[in-house]
N, CA, C and O of each residue as an XYZ file, in Angstrom:
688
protein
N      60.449   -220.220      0.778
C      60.398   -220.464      2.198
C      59.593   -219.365      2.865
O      59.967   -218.193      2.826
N      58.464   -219.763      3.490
C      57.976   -218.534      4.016
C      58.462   -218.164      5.833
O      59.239   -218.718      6.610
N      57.673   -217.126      5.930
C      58.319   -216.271      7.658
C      57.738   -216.858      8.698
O      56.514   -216.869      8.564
N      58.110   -217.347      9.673
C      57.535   -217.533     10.577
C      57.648   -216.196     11.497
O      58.502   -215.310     11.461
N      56.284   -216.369     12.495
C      56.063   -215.090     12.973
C      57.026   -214.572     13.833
O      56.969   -213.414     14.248
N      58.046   -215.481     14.174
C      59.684   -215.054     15.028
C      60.361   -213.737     14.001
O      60.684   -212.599     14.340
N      60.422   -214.424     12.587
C      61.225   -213.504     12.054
C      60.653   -211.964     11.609
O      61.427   -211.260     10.961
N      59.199   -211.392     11.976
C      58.827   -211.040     11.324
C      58.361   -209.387     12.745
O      58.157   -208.185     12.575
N      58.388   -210.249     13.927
C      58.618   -209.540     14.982
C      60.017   -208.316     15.406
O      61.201   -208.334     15.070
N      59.201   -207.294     16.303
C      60.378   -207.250     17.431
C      61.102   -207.897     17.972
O      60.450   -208.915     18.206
N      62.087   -208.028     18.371
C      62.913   -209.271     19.758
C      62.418   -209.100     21.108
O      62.445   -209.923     22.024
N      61.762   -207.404     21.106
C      60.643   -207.701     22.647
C      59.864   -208.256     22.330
O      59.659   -209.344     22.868
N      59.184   -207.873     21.483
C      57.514   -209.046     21.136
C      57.947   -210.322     21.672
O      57.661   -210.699     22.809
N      58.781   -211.114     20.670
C      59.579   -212.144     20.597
C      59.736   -212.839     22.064
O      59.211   -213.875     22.472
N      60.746   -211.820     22.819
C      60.652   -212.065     24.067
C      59.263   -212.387     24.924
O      58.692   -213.466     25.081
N      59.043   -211.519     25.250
C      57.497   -211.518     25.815
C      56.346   -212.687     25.248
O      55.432   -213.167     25.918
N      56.665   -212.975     23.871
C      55.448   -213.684     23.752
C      55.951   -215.388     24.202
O      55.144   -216.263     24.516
N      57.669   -215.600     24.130
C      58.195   -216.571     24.528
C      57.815   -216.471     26.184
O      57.416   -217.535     26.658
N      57.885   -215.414     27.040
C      57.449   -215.326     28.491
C      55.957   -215.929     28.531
O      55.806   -216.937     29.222
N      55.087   -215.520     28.002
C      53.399   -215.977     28.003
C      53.621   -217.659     27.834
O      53.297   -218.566     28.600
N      54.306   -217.697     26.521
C      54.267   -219.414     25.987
C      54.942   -220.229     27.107
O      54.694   -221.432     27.036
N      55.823   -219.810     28.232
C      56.315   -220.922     29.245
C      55.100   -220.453     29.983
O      54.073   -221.008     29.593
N      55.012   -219.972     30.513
C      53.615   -219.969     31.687
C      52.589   -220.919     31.187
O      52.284   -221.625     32.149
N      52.079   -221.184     30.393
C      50.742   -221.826     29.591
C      51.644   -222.794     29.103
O      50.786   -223.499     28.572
N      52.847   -223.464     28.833
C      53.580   -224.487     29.034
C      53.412   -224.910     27.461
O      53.908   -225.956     27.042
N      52.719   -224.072     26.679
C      52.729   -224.194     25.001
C      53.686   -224.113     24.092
O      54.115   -223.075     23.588
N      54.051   -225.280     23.860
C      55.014   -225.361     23.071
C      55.051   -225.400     21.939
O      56.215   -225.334     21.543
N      54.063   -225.509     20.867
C      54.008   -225.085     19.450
C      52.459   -224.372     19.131
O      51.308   -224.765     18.941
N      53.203   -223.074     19.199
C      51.488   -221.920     19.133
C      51.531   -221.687     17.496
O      52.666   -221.802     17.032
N      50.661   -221.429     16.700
C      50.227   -221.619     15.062
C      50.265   -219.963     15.267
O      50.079   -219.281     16.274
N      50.610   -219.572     13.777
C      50.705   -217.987     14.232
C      48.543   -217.611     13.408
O      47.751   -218.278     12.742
N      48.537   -216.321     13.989
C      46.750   -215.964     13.683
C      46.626   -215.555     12.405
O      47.137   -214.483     12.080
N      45.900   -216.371     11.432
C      46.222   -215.641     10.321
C      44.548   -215.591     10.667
O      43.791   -216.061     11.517
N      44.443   -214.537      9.213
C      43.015   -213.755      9.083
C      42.818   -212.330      9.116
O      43.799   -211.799      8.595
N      42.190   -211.698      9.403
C      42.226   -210.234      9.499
C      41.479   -209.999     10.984
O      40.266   -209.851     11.136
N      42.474   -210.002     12.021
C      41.908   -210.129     13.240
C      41.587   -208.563     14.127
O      41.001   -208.413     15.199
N      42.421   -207.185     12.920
C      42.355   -206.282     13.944
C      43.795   -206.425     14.521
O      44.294   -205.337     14.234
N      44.461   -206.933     14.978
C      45.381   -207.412     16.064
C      46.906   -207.255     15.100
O      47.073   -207.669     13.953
N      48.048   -206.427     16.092
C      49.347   -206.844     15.283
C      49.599   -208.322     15.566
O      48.620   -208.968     15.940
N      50.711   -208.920     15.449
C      51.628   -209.866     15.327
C      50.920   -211.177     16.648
O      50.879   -211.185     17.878
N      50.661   -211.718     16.039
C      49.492   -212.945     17.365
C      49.537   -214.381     16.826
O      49.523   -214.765     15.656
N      49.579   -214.879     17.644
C      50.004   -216.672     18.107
C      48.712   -217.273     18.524
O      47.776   -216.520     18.793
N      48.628   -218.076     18.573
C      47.522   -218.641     19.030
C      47.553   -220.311     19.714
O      48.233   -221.026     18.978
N      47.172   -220.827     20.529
C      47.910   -221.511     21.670
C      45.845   -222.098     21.309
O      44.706   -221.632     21.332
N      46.625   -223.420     21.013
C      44.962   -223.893     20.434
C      44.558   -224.479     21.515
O      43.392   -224.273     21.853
N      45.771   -225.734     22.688
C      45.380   -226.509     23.316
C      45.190   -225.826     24.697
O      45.077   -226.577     25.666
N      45.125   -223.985     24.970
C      44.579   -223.319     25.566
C      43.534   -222.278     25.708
O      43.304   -221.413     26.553
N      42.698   -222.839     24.037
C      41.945   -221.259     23.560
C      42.733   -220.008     23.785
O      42.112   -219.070     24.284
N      43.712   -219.875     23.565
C      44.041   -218.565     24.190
C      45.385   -217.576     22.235
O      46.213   -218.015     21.436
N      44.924   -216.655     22.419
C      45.134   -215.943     21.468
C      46.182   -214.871     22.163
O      45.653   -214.042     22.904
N      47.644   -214.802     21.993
C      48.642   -213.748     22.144
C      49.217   -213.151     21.096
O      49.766   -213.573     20.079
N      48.915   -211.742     21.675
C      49.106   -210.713     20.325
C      50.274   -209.926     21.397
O      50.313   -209.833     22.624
N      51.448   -209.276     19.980
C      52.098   -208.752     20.878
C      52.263   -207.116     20.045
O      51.626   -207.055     18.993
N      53.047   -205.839     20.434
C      52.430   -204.664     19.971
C      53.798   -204.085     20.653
O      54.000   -204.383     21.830
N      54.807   -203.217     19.916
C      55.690   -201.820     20.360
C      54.735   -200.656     21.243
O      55.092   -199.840     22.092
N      53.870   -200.842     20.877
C      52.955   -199.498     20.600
C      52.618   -199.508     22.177
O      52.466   -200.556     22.805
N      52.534   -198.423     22.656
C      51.965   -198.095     24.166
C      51.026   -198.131     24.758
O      50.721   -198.610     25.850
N      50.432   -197.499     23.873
C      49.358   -197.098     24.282
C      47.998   -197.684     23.550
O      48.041   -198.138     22.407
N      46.612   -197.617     24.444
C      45.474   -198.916     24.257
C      44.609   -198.171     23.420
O      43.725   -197.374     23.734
N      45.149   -198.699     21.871
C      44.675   -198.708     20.629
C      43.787   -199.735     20.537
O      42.649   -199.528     20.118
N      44.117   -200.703     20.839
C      43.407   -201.611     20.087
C      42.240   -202.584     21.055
O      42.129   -203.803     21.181
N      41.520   -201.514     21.603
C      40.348   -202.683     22.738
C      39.370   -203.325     21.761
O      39.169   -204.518     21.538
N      38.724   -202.066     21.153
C      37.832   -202.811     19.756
C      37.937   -204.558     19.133
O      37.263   -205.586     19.197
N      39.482   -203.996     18.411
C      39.820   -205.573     18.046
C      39.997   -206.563     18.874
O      39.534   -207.649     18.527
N      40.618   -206.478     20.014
C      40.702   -207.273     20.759
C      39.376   -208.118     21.667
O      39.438   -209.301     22.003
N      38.220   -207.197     21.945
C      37.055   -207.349     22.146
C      36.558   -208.446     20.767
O      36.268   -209.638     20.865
N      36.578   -207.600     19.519
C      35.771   -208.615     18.470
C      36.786   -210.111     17.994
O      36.337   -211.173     17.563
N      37.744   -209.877     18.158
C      39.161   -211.534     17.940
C      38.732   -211.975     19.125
O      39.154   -213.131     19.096
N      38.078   -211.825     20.344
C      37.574   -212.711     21.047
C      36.391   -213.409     21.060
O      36.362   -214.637     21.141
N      35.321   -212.652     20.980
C      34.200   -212.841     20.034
C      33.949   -213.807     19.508
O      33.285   -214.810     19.769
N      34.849   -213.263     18.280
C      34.493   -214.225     16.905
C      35.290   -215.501     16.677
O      34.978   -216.246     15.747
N      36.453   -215.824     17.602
C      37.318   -216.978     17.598
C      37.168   -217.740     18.902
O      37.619   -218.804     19.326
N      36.247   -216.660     19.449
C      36.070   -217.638     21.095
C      37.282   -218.546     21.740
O      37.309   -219.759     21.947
N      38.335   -217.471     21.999
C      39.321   -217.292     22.486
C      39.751   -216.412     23.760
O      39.797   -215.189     23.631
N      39.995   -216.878     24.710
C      40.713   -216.013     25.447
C      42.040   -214.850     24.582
O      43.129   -215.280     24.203
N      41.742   -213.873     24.481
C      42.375   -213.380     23.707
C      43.418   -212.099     24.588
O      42.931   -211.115     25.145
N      44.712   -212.376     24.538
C      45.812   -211.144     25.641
C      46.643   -210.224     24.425
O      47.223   -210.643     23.424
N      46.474   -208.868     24.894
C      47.619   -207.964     24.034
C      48.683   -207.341     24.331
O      48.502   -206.129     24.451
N      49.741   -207.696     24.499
C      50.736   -207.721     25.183
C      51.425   -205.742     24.747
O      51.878   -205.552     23.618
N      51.406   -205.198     25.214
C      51.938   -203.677     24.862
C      53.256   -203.206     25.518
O      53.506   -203.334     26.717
N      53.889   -202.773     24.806
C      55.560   -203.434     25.602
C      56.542   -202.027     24.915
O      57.734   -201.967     25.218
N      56.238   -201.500     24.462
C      57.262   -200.771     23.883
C      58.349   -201.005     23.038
O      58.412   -202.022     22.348
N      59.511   -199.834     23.044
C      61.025   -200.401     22.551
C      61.941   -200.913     23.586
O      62.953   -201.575     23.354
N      61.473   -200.525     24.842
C      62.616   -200.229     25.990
C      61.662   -201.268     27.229
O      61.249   -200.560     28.148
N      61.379   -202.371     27.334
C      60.003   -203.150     27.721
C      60.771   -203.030     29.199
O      61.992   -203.173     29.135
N      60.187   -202.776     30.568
C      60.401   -202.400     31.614
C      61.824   -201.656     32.289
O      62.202   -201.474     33.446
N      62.255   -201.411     31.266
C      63.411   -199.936     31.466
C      62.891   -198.921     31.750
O      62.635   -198.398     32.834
N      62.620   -198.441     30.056
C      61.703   -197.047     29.844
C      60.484   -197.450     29.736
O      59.816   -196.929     30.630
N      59.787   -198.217     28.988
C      58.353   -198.343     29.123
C      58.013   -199.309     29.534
O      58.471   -200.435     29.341
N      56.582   -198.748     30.572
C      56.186   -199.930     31.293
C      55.597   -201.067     30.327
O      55.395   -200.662     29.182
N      55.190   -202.803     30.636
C      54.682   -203.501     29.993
C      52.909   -203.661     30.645
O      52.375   -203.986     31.705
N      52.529   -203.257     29.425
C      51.076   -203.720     29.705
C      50.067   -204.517     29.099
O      50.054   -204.560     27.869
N      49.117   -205.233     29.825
C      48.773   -205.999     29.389
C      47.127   -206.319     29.176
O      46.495   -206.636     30.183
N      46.399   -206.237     27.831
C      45.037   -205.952     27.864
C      44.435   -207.470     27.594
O      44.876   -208.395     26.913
N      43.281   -207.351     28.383
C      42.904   -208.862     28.045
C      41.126   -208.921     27.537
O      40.134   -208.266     27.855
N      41.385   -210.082     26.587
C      39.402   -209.707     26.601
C      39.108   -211.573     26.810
O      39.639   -212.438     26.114
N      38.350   -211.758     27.695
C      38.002   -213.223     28.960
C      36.641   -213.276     27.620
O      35.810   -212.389     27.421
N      36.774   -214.559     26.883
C      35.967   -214.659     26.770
C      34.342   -215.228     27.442
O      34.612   -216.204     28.142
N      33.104   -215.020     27.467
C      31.955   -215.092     28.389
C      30.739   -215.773     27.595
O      30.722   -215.942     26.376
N      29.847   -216.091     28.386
C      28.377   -216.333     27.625
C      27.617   -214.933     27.250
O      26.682   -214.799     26.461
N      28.222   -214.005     27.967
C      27.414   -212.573     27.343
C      28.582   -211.464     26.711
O      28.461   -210.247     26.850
N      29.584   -212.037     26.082
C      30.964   -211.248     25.665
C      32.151   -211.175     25.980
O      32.716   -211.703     26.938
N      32.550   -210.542     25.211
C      33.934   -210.607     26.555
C      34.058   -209.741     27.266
O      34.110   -208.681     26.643
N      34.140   -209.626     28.321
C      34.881   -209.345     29.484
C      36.651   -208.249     29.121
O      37.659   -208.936     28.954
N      36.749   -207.281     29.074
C      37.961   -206.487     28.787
C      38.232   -205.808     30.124
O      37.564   -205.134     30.908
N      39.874   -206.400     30.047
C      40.339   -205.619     31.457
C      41.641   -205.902     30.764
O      42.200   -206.881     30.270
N      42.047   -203.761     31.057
C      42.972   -202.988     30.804
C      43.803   -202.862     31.692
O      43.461   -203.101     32.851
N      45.272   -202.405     31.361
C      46.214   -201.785     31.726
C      46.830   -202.783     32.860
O      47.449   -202.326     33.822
N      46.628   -204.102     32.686
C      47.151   -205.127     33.564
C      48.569   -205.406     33.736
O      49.030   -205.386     32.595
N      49.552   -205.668     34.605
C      50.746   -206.182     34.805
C      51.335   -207.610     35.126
O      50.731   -208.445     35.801
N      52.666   -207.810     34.528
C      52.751   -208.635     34.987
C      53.343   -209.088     36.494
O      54.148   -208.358     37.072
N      52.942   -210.178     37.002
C      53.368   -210.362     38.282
C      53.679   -212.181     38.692
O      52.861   -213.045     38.376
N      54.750   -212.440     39.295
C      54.941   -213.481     39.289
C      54.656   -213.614     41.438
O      54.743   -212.715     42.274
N      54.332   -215.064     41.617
C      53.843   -214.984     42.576
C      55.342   -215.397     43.676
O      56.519   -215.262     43.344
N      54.738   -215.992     45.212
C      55.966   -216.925     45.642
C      55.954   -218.449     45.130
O      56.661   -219.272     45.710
N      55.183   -218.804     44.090
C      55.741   -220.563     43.573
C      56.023   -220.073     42.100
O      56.475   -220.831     41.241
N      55.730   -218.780     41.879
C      56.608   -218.465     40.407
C      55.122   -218.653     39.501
O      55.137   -218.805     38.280
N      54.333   -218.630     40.009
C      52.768   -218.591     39.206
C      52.696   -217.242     38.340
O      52.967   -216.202     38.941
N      52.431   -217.182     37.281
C      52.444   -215.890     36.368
C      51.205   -215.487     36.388
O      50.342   -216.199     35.872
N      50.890   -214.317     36.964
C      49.744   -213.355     36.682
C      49.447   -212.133     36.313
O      50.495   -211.488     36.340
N      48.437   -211.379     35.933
C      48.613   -210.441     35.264
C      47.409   -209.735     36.228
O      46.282   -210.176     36.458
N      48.012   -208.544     36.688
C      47.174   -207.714     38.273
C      46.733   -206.555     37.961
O      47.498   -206.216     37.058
N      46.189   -205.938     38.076
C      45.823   -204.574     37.864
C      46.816   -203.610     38.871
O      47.695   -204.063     39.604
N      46.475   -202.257     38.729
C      47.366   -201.187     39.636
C      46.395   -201.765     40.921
O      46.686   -202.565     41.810
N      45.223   -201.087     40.672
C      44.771   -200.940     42.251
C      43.709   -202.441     42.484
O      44.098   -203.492     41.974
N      42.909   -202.424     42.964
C      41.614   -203.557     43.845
C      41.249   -203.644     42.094
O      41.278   -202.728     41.272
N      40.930   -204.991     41.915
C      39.571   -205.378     40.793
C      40.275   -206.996     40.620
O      41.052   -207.567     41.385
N      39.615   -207.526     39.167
C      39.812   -208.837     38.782
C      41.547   -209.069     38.490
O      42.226   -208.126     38.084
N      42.083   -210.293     38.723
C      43.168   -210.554     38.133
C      43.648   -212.120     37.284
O      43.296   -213.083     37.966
N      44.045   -212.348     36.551
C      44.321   -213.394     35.604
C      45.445   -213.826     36.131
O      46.485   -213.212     36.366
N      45.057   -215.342     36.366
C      46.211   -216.570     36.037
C      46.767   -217.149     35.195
O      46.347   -218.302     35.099
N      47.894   -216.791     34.195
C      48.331   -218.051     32.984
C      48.888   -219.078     33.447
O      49.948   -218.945     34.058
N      48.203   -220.583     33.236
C      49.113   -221.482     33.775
C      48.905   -222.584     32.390
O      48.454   -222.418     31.257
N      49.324   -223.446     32.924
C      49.477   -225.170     32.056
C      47.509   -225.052     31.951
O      47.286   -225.624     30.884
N      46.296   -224.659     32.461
C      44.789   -224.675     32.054
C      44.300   -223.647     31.240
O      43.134   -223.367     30.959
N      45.838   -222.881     30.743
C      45.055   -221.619     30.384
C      44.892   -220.364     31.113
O      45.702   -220.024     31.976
N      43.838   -219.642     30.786
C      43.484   -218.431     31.445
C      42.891   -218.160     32.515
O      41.768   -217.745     32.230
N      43.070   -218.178     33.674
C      41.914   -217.979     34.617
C      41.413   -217.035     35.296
O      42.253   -216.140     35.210
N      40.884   -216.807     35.686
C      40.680   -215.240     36.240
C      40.172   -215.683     37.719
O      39.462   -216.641     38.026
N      40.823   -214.578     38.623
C      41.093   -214.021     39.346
C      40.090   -213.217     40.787
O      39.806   -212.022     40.710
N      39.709   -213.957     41.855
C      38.779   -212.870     42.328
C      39.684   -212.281     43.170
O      39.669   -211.050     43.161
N      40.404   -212.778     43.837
C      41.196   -212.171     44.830
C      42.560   -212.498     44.057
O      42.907   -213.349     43.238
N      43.393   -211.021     44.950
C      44.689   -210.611     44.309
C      45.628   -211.344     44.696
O      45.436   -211.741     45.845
N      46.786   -211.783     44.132
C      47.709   -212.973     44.721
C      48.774   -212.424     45.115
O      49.833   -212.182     44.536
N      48.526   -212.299     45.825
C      49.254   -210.973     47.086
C      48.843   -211.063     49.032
O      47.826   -210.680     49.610
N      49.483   -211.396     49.321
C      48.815   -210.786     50.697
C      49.034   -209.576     51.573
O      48.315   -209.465     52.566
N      50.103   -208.497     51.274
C      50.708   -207.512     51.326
C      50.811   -207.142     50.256
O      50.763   -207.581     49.107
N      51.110   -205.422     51.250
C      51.752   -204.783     49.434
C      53.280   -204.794     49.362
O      53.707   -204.291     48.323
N      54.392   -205.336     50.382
C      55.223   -205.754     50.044
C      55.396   -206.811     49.566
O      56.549   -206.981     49.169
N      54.445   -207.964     49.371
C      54.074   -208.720     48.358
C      53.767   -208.601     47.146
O      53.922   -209.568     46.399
N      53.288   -207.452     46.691
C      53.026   -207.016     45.429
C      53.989   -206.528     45.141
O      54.283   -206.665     43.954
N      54.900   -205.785     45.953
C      55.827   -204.954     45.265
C      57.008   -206.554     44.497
O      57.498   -206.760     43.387
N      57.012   -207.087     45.407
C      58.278   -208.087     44.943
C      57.950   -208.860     43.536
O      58.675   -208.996     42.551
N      56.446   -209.378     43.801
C      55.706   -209.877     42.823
C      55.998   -209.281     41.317
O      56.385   -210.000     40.395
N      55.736   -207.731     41.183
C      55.891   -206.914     40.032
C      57.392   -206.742     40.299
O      58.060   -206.818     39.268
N      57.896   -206.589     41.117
C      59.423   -206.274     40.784
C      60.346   -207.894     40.307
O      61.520   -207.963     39.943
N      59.529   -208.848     40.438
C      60.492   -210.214     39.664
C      60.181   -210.377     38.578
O      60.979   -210.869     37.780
N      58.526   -209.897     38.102
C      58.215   -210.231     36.918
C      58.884   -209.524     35.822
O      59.061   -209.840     34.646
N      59.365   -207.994     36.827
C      60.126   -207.076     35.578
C      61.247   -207.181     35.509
O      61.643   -206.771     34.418
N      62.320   -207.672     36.376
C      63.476   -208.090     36.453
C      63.748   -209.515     35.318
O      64.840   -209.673     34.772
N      62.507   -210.519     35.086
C      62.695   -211.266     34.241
C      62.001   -210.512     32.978
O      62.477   -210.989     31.948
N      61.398   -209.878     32.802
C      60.999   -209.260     31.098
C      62.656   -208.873     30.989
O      63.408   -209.486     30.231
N      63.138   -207.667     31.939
C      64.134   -207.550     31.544
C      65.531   -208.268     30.843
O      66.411   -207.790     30.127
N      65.322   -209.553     31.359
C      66.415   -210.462     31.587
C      66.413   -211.403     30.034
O      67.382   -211.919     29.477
N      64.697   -211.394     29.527
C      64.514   -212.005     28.698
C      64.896   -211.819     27.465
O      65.472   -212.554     26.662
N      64.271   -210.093     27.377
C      64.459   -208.940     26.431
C      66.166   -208.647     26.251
O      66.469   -207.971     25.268
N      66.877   -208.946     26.819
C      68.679   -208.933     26.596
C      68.646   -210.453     26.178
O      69.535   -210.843     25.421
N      67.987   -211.062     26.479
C      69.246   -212.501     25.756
C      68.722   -212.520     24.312
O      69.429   -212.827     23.351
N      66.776   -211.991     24.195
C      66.555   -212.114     22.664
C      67.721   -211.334     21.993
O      68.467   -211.746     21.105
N      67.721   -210.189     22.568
C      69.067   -209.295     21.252
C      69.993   -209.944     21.440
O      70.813   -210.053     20.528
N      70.103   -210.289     22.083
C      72.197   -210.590     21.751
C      72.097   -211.992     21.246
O      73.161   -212.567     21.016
N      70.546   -212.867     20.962
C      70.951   -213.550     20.073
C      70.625   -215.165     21.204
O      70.883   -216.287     20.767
């Protein structure tokens, strides 16, 4: 009997990559086999879109993530989450958009849920931001926010549900 990539994960990964898969409304993602560069990654065919998920903190891996987009012509996201995923460490999120001249890499993104519950992924300050929905990936010219007490609530529901998610994976 072989592993599916559930058993073979963290329960944050786990979590988190189950958070990405309802937004994009994907319900059976094939796990990435190959030598992609990338830890532990799913792949969501009927969205081009490639989710990799990672303990690790800190942004190791732009390289791979740049060339697994590339070469699979995939929207490709790396989910960086820690042990302690919006307790102690923040969740971040690297993305490489695939393009006609490359991909496109934008770092250190968050998650943020909107007021109809739209999942996006924002930067700290002003630049591009990503939509995951039921089309996939979209990106972003303006921030989905109209205040910054809008943003604050935005990032404060999205982390209140990582949180919420990340306890029911452990306990099962």
């Amino acid at each position: 009997m072989s592993l599916m990539i559930h058993d073979v994960l963290p329960s944050a990964s786990v979590a988190l990559m189950n958070y990405v898969l309802a937004a994009l409304g994907c319900d059976e993602p094939a796990p990435l086999f190959g030598n992609s560069g990338l830890p532990g990654a799913v792949e969501c065919l009927d969205h081009n879109v490639i989710i990799a998920m990672t303990s690790i903190t800190e942004p190791m891996f732009d390289q791979a993530l740049q060339r697994c987009a590339a070469t699979r012509r995939r929207d490709t996201l790396l989910i960086r989450h820690g042990f302690h995923p919006e307790t102690i460490d923040p969740v971040r999120i690297d993305v490489a958009l695939r393009s006609i001249t490359g991909p496109l890499l934008l770092t250190d993104l968050s998650f943020f849920r909107d007021r109809d519950q739209g999942l996006h992924l924002v930067p700290a300050r002003g630049g591009l931001s990503v939509k995951l929905g039921r089309h996939g990936v979209e990106i972003g010219t303006r921030l989905p926010w109209n205040c910054l007490w809008d943003r604050a609530a935005g990032l404060e529901c999205a982390a209140a549900q990582i949180v919420r998610a990340c306890r029911s994976e452990n306990q099962g």
